[in-house]
VMD Tcl script that draws the C-alpha trace (Angstrom):
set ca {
  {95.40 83.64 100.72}
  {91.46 84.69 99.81}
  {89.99 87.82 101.04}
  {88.71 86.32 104.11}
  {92.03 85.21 105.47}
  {93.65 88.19 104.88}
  {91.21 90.49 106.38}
  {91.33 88.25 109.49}
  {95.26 87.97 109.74}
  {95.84 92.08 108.95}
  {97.56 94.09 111.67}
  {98.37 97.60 112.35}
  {101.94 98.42 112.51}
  {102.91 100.85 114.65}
  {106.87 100.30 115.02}
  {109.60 101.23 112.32}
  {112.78 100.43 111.61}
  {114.73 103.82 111.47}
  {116.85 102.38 108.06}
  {116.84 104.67 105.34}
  {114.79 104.08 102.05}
  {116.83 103.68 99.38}
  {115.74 106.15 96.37}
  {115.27 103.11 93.96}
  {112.58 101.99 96.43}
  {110.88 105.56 96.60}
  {110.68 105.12 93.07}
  {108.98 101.98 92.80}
  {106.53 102.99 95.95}
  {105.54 106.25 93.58}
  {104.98 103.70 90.52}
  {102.81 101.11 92.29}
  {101.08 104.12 94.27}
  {99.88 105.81 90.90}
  {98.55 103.07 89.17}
  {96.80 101.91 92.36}
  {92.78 101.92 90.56}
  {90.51 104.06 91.96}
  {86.73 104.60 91.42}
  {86.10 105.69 88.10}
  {89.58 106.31 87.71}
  {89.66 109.40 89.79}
  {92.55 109.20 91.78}
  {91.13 111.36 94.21}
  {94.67 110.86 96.57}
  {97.50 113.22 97.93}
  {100.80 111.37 98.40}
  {103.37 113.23 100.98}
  {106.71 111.75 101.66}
  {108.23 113.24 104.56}
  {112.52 112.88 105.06}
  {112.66 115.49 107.75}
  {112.16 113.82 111.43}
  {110.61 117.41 113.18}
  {108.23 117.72 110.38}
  {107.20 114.42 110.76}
  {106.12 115.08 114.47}
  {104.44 118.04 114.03}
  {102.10 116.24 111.29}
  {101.53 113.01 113.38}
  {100.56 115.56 116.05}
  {98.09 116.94 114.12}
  {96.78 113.74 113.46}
  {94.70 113.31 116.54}
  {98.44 112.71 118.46}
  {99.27 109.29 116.61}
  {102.86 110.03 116.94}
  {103.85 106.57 116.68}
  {104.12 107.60 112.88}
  {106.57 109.65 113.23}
  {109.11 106.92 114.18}
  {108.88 105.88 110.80}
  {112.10 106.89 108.34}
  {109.57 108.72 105.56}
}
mol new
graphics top color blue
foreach p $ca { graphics top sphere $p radius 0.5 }
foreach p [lrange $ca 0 end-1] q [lrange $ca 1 end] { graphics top cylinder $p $q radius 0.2 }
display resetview
């Protein structure tokens, strides 16, 4: 797949499975998330995983109401 075709096939997913991430997952996620390059190498990101469901509401709230993301398991 080039550039092109993947920019033209994306999508924006806005329904979750409510499974459980398995830890050994998380911990991959974190790894690939951290050495994801950046300009100049400044890492300039915030990662927040979120387990607890009313938590998660209150922050998709706060996020212009996109609550749909709070369906998702983390």
């Amino acid at each position: 797949m080039d550039v092109l075709e993947a920019i033209l096939k994306r999508r924006s997913v806005r329904e979750y499975d409510d499974r459980v991430i398995p830890d050994e997952v998380l911990t991959k996620l974190r790894a690939a998330l951290r050495a994801a390059p950046s300009a100049c190498n400044f890492q300039p990101w915030k990662f927040v995983f979120i387990h607890d469901a009313a938590l998660r509401q209150q922050v998709a709230a706060a996020c212009k109401k996109q609550v749909w993301m709070a369906d998702a398991p983390l």
